[in-house]
Structures are given as C-alpha cells and as structure tokens.
C-alpha positions in Angstrom: 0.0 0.0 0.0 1.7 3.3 -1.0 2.1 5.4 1.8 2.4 9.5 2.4 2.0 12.2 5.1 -1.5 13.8 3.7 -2.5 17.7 4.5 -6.1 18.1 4.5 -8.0 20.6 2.9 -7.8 23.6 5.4 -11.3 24.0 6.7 -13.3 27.2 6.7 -16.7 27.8 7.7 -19.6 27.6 5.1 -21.0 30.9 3.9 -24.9 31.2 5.1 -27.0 32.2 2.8 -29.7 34.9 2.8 -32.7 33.6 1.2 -34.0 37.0 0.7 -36.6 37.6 -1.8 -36.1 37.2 -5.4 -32.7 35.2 -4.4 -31.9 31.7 -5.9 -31.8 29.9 -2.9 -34.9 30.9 -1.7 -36.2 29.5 -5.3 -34.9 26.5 -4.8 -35.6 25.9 -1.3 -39.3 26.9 -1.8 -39.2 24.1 -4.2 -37.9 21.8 -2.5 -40.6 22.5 0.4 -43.0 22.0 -1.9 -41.7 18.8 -3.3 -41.8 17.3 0.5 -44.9 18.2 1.2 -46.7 17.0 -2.5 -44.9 13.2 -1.4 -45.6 10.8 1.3 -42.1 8.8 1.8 -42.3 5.5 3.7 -38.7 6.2 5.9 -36.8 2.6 6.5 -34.4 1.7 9.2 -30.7 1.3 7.6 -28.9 -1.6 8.7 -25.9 -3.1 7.3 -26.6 -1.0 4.4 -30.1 -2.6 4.0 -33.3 -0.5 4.1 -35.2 -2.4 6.5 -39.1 -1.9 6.8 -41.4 -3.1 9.3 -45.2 -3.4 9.5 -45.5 -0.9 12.8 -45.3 2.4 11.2 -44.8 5.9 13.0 -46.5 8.9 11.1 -44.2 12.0 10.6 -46.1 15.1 10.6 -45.3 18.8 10.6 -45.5 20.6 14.2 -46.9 23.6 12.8 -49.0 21.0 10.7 -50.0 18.3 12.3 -52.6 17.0 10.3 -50.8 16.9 7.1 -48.6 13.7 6.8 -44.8 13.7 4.9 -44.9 10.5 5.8 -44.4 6.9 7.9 -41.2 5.5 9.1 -40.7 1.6 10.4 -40.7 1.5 14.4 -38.4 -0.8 15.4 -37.8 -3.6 18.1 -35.0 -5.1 20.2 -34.0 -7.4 17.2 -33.7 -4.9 15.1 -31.1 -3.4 17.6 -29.3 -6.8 18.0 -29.0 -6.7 14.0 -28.0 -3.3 13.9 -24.6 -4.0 16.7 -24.0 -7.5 14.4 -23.6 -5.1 11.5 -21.6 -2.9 13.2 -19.1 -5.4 14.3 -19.1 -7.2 11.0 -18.2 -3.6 9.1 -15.9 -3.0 12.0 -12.2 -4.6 10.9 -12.5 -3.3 7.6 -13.5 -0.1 8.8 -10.7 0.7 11.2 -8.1 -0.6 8.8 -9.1 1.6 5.9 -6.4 4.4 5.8 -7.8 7.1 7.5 -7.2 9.4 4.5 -9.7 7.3 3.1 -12.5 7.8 6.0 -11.8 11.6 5.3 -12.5 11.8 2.1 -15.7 10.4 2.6 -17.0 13.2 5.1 -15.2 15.6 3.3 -17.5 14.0 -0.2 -20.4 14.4 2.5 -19.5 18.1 3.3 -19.4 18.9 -0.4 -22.5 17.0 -1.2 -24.6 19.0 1.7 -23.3 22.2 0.6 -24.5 21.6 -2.9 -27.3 19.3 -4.6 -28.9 17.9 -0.9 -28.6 21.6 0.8 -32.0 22.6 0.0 -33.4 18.8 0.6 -32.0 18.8 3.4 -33.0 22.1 4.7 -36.8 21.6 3.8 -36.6 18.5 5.7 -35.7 20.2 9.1 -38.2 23.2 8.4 -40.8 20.5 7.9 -40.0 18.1 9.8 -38.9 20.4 13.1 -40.5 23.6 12.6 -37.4 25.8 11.6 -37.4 28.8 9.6 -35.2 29.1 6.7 -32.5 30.9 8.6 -32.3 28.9 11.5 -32.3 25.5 9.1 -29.7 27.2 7.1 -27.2 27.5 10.3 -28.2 24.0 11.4 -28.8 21.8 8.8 -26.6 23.1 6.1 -23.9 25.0 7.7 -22.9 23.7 10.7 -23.3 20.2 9.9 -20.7 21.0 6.7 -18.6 23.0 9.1 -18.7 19.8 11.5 -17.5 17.6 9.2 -14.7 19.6 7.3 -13.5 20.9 11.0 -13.3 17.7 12.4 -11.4 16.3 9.6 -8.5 18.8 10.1 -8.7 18.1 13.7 -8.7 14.0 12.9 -5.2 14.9 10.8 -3.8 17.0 13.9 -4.5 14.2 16.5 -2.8 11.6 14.6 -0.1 14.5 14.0 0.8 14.5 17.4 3.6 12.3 18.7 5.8 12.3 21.3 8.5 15.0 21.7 11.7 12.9 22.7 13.5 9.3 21.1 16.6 9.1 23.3 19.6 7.7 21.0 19.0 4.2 20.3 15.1 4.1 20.6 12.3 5.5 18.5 9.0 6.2 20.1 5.7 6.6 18.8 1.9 6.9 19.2 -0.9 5.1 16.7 -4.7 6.2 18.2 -7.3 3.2 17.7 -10.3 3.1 17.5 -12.4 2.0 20.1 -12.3 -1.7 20.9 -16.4 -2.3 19.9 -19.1 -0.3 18.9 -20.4 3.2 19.8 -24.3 4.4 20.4 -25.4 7.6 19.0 -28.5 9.2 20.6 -29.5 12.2 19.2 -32.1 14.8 19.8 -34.8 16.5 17.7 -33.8 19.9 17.4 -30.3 20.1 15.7 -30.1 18.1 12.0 -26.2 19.0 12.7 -26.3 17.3 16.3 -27.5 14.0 14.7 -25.4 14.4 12.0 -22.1 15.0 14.2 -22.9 12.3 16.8 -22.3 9.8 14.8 -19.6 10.7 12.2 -17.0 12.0 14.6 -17.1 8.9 16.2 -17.3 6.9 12.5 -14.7 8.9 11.0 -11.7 8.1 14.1 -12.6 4.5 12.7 -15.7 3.4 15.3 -18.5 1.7 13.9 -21.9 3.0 15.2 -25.2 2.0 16.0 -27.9 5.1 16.0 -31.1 5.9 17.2 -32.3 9.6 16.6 -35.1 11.7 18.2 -38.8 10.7 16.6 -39.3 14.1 15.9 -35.9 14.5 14.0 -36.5 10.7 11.7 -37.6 12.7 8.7 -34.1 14.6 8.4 -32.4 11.9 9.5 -33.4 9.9 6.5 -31.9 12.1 4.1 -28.7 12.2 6.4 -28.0 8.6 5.6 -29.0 8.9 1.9 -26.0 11.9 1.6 -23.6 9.3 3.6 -24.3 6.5 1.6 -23.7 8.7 -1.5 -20.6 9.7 -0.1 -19.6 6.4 0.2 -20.3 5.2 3.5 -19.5 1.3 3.6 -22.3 -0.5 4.7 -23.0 -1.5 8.2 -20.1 1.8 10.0 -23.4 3.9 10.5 -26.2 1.7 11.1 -29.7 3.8 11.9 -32.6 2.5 13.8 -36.2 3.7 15.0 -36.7 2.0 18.3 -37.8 2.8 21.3 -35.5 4.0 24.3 -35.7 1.3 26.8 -35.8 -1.1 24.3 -32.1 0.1 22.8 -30.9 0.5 26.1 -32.1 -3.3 27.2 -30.1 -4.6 24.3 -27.1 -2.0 24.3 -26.2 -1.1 27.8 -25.9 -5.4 28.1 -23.8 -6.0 25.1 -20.4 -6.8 26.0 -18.6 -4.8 22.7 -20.3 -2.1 23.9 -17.8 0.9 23.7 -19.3 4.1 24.2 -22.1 6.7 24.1 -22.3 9.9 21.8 -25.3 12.0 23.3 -27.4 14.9 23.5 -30.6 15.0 25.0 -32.1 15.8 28.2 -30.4 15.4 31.7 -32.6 12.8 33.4 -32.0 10.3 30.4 -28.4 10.7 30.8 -28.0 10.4 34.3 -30.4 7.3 33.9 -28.1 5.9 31.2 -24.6 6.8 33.4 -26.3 4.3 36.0 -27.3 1.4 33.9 -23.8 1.8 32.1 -22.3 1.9 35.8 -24.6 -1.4 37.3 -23.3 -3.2 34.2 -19.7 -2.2 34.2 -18.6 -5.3 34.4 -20.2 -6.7 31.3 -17.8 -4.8 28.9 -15.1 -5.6 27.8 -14.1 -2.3 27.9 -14.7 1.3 29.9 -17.3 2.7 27.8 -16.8 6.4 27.2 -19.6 8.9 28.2 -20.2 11.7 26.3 -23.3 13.8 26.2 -24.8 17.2 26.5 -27.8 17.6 28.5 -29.5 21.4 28.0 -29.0 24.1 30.2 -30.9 27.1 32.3 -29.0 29.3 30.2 -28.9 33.2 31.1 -28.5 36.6 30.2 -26.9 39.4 32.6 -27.9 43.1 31.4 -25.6 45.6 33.7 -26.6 49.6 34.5 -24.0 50.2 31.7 -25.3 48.1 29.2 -26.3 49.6 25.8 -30.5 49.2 25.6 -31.2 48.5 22.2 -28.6 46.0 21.5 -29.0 44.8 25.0 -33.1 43.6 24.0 -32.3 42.4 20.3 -29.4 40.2 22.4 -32.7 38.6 25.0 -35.1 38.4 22.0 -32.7 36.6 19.7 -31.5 34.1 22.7 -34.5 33.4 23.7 -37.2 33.0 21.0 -35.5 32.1 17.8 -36.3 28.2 17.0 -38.8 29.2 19.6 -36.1 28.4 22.3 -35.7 25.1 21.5 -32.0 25.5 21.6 -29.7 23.9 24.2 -28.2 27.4 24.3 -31.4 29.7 24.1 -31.4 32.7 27.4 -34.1 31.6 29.8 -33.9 33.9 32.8 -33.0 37.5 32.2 -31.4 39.4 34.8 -31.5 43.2 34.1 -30.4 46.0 36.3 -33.4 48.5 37.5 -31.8 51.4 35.7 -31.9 49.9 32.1 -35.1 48.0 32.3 -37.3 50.7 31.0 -35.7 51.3 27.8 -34.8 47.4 27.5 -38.4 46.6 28.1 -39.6 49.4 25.7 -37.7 47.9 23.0 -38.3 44.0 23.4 -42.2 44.7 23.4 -41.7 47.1 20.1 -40.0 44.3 18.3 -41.8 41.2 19.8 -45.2 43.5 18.4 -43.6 43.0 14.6 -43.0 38.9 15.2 -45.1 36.7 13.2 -46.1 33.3 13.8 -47.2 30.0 11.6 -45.9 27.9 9.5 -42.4 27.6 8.0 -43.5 27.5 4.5 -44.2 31.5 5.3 -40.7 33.1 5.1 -42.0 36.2 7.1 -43.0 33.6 9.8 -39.8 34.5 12.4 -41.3 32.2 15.1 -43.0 28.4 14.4 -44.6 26.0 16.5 -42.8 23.6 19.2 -41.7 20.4 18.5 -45.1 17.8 19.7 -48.3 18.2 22.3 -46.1 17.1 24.7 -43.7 19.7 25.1 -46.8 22.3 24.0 -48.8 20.8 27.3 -45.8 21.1 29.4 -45.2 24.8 28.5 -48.5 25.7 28.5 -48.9 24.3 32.3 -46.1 26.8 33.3 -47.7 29.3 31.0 -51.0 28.8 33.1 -49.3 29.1 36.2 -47.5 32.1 35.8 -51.0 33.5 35.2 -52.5 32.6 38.2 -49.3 33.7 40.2 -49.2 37.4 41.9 -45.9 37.5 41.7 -45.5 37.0 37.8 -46.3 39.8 35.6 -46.6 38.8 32.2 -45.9 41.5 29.5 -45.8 40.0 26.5 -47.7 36.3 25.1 -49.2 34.1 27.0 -51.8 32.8 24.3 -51.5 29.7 22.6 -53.3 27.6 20.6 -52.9 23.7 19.4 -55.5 23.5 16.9 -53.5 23.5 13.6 -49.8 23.6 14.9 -47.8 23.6 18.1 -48.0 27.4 18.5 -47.1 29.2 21.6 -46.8 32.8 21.6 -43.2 34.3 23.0 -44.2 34.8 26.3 -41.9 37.0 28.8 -42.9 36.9 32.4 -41.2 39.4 35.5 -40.8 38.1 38.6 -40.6 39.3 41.8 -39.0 36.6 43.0 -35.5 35.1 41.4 -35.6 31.9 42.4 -39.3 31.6 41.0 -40.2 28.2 39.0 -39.3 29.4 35.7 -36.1 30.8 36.6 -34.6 27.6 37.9 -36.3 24.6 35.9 -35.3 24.1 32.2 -38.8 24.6 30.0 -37.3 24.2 26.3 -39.7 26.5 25.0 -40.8 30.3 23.9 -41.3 31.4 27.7 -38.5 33.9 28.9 -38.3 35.0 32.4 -36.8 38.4 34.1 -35.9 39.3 36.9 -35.1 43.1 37.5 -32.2 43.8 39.8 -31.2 46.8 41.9 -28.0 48.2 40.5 -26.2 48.4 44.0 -26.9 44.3 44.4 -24.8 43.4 41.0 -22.5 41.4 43.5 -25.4 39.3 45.0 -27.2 38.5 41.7 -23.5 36.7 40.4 -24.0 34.7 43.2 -27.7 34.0 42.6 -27.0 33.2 38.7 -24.5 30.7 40.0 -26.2 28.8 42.5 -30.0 28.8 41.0 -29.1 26.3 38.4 -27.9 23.1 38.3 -27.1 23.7 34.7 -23.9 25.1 33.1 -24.0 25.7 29.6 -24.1 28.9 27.7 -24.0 32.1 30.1 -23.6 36.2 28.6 -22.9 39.3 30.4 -24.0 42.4 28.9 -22.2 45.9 30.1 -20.4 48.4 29.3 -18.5 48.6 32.2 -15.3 46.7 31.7 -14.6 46.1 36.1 -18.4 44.5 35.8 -17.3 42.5 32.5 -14.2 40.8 35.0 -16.3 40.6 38.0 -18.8 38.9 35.9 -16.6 36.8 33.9 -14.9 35.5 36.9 -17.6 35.1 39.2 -19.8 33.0 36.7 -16.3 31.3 35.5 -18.4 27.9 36.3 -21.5 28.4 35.0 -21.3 28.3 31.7 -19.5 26.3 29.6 -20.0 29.1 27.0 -19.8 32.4 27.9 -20.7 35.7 25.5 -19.6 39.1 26.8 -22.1 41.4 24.9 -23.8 39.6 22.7 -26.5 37.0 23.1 -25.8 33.5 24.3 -26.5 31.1 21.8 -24.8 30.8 18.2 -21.6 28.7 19.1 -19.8 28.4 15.3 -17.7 25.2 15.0 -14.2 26.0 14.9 -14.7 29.3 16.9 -16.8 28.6 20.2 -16.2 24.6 21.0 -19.7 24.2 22.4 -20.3 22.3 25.8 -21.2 22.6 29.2 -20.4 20.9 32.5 -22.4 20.7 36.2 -25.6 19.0 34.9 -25.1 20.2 31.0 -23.1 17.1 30.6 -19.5 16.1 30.3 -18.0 19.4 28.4 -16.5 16.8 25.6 -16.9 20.4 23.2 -18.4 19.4 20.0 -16.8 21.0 17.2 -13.1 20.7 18.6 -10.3 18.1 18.4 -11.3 17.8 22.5 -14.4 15.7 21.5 -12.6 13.5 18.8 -9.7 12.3 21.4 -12.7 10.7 23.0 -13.2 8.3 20.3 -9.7 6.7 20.0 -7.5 4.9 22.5 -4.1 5.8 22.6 -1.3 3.1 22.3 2.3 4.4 22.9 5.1 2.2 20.9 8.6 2.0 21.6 11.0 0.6 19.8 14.5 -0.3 21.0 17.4 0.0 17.7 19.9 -2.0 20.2 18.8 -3.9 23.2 21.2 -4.4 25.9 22.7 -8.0 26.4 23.7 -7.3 30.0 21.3 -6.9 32.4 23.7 -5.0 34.9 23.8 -1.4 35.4 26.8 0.3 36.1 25.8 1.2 39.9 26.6 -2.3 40.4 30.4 -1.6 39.9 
C-alpha cells in the first residue's frame, strides 16, 4: 500500500445564505418545500446497508401541521437493535483498517454533497419536519453540519499529528490512536439536524462503527442524512440507523459486552439514567465505555446599568425565541439591572409587536410551533401558572393555541422573586423569564445566577463597564461552559466557540473541537529499541 504524510483541505466555515426575496436559494428551497410536502415517503431503518421496513409504522407530521402527513417511518424492536450492533461489528475490521485518508474523504464527499445538490433537501426537511425557519435550518442543517465535518477532519489529521517530543539515542517512540475496541451508540435529539449528524460521524470517522437511534421528531431529516452518507460512500454497516424505542435500545445495548461508548445529547434525566445502567453493568464490557453527552441548560442573560438598551433587547429576544427556544443554548432567565429595564423593556415589546407566527412555508414567519403536544402541554402548564401567580407579571404572550400547529406565543414573564419556577427549571420552550435587579446588588445577583441552576452551559454578560465584565466573567467562570460578553448566548460556530457545558449540561467533551474526537480513539504508545542491551547490569553495580 503506497504510503504519504497527507495535508487536509484547510477547513473554513460555510457561507450562510440569505434567502431574501427574489434570491436563488430561496427558489430552490421553496421548491424543495414543496416537493416534501406534495410526497408521502415511507422512511426505513438502515442496517448493514439494507433498508429495512417493518409493518409498525410511526407517522411523521409537521409541528406547525400536524394533520398533514410527509410520511411513515418503520418503528423498530430489540432485534432490530441486535442486527443493527452484528452489522456494526461485521463492518468494524474493515473499517478501522481503511487508511484514515480514506475515512476523510468520505465526510469531506459528504460536506461537499450538503453544501450543494442535498442543501436545500436537506434544509426543507428540518423546516418540515422540526418547525425551523429558513434561517435557522440554514445554520443548522446546512452549515454547521458541513462545518462539522470539514473541521473535524482537520482536527482527525492533527491528533494523529501529534507524537511524542523525545526518542533518546537508540530508541524510536511513537503513538498510533485506535479506534475504540467495539461499537459506539449515538443518541441524538430532535432539534439540531447537525447534532444527529455529528454524533455519529465523529465517532465513524476516528474508525468506530456506530449504531444510532435519533429523536422521533428528528427521523424525517435523518433519512436524508443517511441517503447523503451513503452517496458519499459510506461502507455498509459503519453507520447503522434504527427507530426504536429507548428502553428497548438501552435493554439490548447497555448489556452487550462490545459495547464501547455513548455519543449523546438530550435531556439530563436520560443521561443520568443511562450513566447508572452503564455503571450497574460495568462489568459486562469488555471495555470502559466512554460517556459523552450534552444535557440542556438554564442558560442566562446578565444586562448591567451600563449596558447599551437596544442591542441589550435584540441580544434577549434573539437568545430566547429564535427556533422558539428550542436550543440547548437559548437565554431563559434574564437578569436586568433597575436602571436599564425601562428602555430594554420598551424595546423588546416594540420588536416582539412586529414577530409573526405560523408555518415555516411562510418566510415572514420569524417564530413556528414547538416540537409535539407534549412539550406544548408542558409549557403551556407553566404558562398557566404564571398567570395565576401574583408575583409573575406577564408583558408580552401568553396565548396559545394547538389546533392546527404547536404554537405558543413568545411569552416574557417578570418576577418578583428570582428563584421563582421558571427561573430555575429548564422549559425548552418560547417562555423567557426576568428578573429586575437593583443596581447596587450586582454582586449578590452573580452569586444568585450561580447557584440557581444546576445547569452550566451557555451564560452572557452584557455591560459596558469593563470592572463588571471581569467581576462577571470571573464570578460565573463555572456556570457556563459558553460564555458571550455582549452579545446574546447562543450561536456557538464550530471551529470558533467549542460548544459544551459541565455541572448537569453534561461532560463538556466540546463538539466542534479536536477535544471531542480524542474521545473516540485509544491511545497506544510504541517504543521501539534500535539496540537492546545484552547485560542486564547497570553500572551502579560496579
């Protein structure tokens, strides 16, 4: 096999379009909606390469539609989970021996691929199938996915780059990172197309083989996923992609003895359920399995007496209601200083006046519905109880309505009291809750943002005061794993803001960084001796 040291392409991150009107890509994407929705698709499982169907169907619907069907996907069982490791192991030599210049190419095929013909497929698909806009598909489904795989290529090259410093005379040491010794899960949630794209592939392209079971409410996207890595040239059986139930993949997974490791993002009491069964069955696996995941967060926004109003409310509004606060990263509690709050509240209610809401298919539509009844039940409880509450003002939303779509209003309450329900417990939703601050008790609300959560994931401090910026920075240097200092505290780009939290946000593994790759390879050092010694006595001996 001929044999060379291989740069790869230097990645930079993929342009986002505008999709203003009258522009190309809003042609084509518009199309492409309307393709989707004209065509009921009957969605398989893929294992070992095989499309595998099954008479228990699942119906895939439209949030913001939810009478109109795109169409059925094959639930699962526990045998299809059994099939879907066998294939894994069987693809699994073949895999890991393939030089790993070959592995890159085919994400780097995939990259190119979702940049151009599946972009707008594969954009319509998350509008449709997770109620995004056009914008916020665009920065998920398109960019950052291509961004995740070009990235982690160049960070795949630099980890196998890296080799130790010193080969005394006579020796010559070295490092080769394996792959892990079995097969890794890949659980992914519904409201990043990149996320369920990622989790698998950086573990697949350090030479694992996967098994992976995505969110329901993310299977229509994830179907075209596996149609772009197949194209790219994917062997069969390295990604294998199953609809199954949770318990039923755990029961067969978290019991399998080649069972290497977990890729995950999802909420905080799956994982912590998942750490114990993986901990009551340690010693079932041949290996330690490596836990990764990303849980959510209480995520916050602190506006100081110095801040600047205007860009102060379009940083709140953004963090909180775009994809309708669905994001891991999206600003939940607000805490403003007394001095600002009039102007800042004077411009978040002008601008949440001008926000429409409906469909996706409407590119003036800024806000959509939530992901399913249940998590429009949930937030609507809160919603209700806020109302009831004499301590909750609430200035702007409240109304909802399920009839068509999963629409809640944005919905800002004020509290009176900072450790009220909504500050502390993580809603996933389009509810935002503030609390207003004296100025002179800066220093006691640092220590309330710190201690109300048991979530650290994104944080942002907004001032213009650069003694508050340090005081904050350093006083909230644990409670987010991503921190903003004037600006709004969601938008991590890959290869600029790893993204990743610790405390109860989840292991801090940083997706989009060489950090979260090194978890998917095992390090063996090698030494090799030019001239071994014949005499086994050292010179101490006389």
């Amino acid at each position: 096999m001929l044999k060379g040291f291989f740069n790869v392409p230097i990645p930079v991150n993929e342009p986002i379009l505008g999709y203003a009107p009258g522009s190309k890509e809003r042609e084509l994407l518009m199309a492409a909606i309307a393709d989707a929705r004209a065509n009921q698709i009957d969605i398989p499982m893929h294992i070992a390469g095989k499309e595998v169907h099954t008479d228990n169907k699942g119906k895939v619907t439209p949030p913001h539609d939810h009478q109109h069907i795109l169409g059925q996907y094959s639930k699962g069982e526990k045998a299809h989970v059994t099939q879907a490791i066998d294939a894994a192991l069987a693809a699994k030599a073949n895999w890991e021996n393939l030089a790993w210049e070959h592995r890159a190419a085919i994400f780097l095929k995939a990259a190119d691929l979702i940049a151009g013909p599946y972009r707008y497929k594969l954009n319509a698909a998350t509008m449709l199938g997770q109620s995004k806009n056009a914008y916020q598909a665009e920065i998920d489904s398109a960019c950052e996915l291509i961004d995740f795989l070009r990235f982690n290529v160049s960070y795949m090259s630099d980890i196998y780059k890296q080799q130790p410093p010193v080969s005394p005379k006579g020796s010559w040491n070295r490092v080769e990172q394996r792959p892990l010794e079995g097969f890794v899960f890949a659980l992914t949630p519904f409201n990043f197309t990149a996320i369920a794209g990622n989790l698998p592939t950086s573990a697949a392209m350090m030479g694992n083989v996967v098994v992976w079971k995505p969110a329901n409410t993310q299977i229509y996207a994830a179907n075209v996923l596996m149609q772009i890595f197949k194209e790219a040239g994917l062997p069969d059986g390295v990604i294998n992609l199953v609809y199954v139930s949770g318990p039923d993949a755990g029961d067969v997974i978290f019991s399998h003895p080649d069972f290497a490791g977990i890729h995950f993002t999802g909420s905080t009491g799956v994982f912590q359920n998942i750490w114990k069964t993986i901990g009551n069955n340690i010693h079932k696996f041949k290996t330690y399995p490596r836990i990764v995941g990303e849980t959510g967060g209480k995520d916050f926004i602190l506006v100081h007496g110095s801040a600047e109003a205007e860009a102060s409310s379009t940083a709140i509004i953004r963090g909180a209601f775009e994809y309708q606060g669905q994001k891991c990263s999206a600003a939940s509690r607000v805490y403003i200083a007394k001095s600002i709050w009039p102007k800042v509240k004077e411009f978040m209610l002008r601008d949440l006046a001008t926000f429409k809401m409906g469909g996706t298919e409407d590119f003036n539509n800024f806000i959509n519905a939530v992901i399913d009844e249940n998590s429009f039940d949930k937030l609507t409880k809160y919603i209700d109880e806020a109302k009831k509450d004499k301590g909750v003002e609430i200035i702007a939303g409240g109304a909802y309505d399920k009839s068509k779509g999963y629409f809640i209003e944005p919905t800002v309450l004020v509290v009176d009291d900072p450790k009220y329900t909504t500050m502390c417990e993580e809603l996933f939703g389009p509810v935002l809750t503030v609390y207003v601050y004296e100025d002179k008790d800066f220093d006691q609300v640092l220590d309330i943002i710190d201690t109300t959560s048991i979530y650290a994931l994104t944080g942002a401090v907004i001032a213009q005061d650069r003694y508050a910026i340090e005081k904050a920075s350093h006083a909230l240097r644990n409670a987010a794993g991503n921190f903003y200092i004037n600006d709004k505290c969601t938008g991590a780009v890959v290869g600029q803001q790893p993204f990743g939290g610790a405390r109860g946000s989840g292991t801090n593994d940083k997706a989009g960084s060489m950090i979260n790759l090194l978890r998917w390879v095992s390090p063996r050092a090698i030494k090799e001796t030019f001239d071994m010694p014949k005499d086994y006595r050292y010179p101490f001996l006389g």
